[in-house]
N, C-alpha and C positions, 0 to 999 in steps of 0.2 A: 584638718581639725575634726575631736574626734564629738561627735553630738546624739545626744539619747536624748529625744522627747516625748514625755508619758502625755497620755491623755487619756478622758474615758472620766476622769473623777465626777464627783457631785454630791448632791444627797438625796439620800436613795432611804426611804421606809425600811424598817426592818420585816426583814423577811424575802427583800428584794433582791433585785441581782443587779451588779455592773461588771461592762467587760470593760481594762485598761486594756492600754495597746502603747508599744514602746518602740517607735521608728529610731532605726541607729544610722548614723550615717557617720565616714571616715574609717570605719575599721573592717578589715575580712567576716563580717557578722557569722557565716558560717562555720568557723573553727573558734568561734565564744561562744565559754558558758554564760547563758543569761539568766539573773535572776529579780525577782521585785521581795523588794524590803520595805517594813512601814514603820512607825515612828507613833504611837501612840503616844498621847498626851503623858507627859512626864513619865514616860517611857525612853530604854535606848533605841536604838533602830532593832531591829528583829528581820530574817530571816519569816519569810513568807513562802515562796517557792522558786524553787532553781529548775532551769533545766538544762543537759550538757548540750556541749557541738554534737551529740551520737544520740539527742534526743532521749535519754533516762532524766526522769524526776524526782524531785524529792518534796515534801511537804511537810509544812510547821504542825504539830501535832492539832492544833486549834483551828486549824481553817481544811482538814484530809475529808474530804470527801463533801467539801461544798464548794469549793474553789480548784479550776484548773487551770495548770500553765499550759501554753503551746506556742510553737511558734512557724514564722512562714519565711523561710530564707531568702527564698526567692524577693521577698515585701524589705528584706531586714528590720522585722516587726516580729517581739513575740507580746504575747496576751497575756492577760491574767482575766479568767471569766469565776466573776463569783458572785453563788448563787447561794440563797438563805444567809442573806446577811445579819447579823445582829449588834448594836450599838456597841458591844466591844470591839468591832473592828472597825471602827472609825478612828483613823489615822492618815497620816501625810506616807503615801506609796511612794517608794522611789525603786526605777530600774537601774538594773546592775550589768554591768558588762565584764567577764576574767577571759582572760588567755595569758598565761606562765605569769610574769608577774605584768602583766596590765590589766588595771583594775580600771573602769569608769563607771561615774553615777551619773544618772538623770537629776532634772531640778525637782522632780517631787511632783505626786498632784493629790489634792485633798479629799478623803471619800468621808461622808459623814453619813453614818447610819440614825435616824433618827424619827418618832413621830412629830 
């Protein structure tokens, strides 16, 4: 059975930082790509950042250079650390798991940016 559980959310002041962290268990975690999607209020899901099995990333134009993925294969955990947050990225995160066509989601965790 295949399981991604995010943790790490909360609410966090702007300006702050949270790291998520996305344990996978059931699947060869080293040959998927992983990636975290978020889901702002009356928003669709969105892409947030990916990163492949070969460790290249990519980044939503709004979060390049305050927020990084990584991950730790050895853990089957990758990260999202993100730092300068601001009240537009408060949204429900969810981790993503692809290899050919297997696709899995995590159940989401809530980060709220707010004073």
């Amino acid at each position: 059975q295949v399981q991604l559980v995010e943790s790490g959310g909360g609410l966090v002041q702007p300006g702050g930082s949270l790291r998520l962290s996305c344990a996978a268990s059931g699947i060869m975690f080293s040959t998927y790509d992983m990636g975290w999607y978020r889901r702002r209020p009356g928003k669709q899901r969105a892409l947030v950042a990916r990163i492949t099995f070969g460790t290249a990333t990519d980044y939503a134009d709004s979060v390049k250079g305050r927020f990084t993925i990584s991950r730790d294969n050895a853990k089957n955990t990758v990260y999202l650390q993100m730092n300068s947050l601001k009240p537009e990225d408060t949204a429900v995160y969810f981790c993503n798991a692809e290899h050919l066509f297997y696709n899995y989601w995590g159940q989401g965790t809530q980060v709220t940016v707010s004073s």
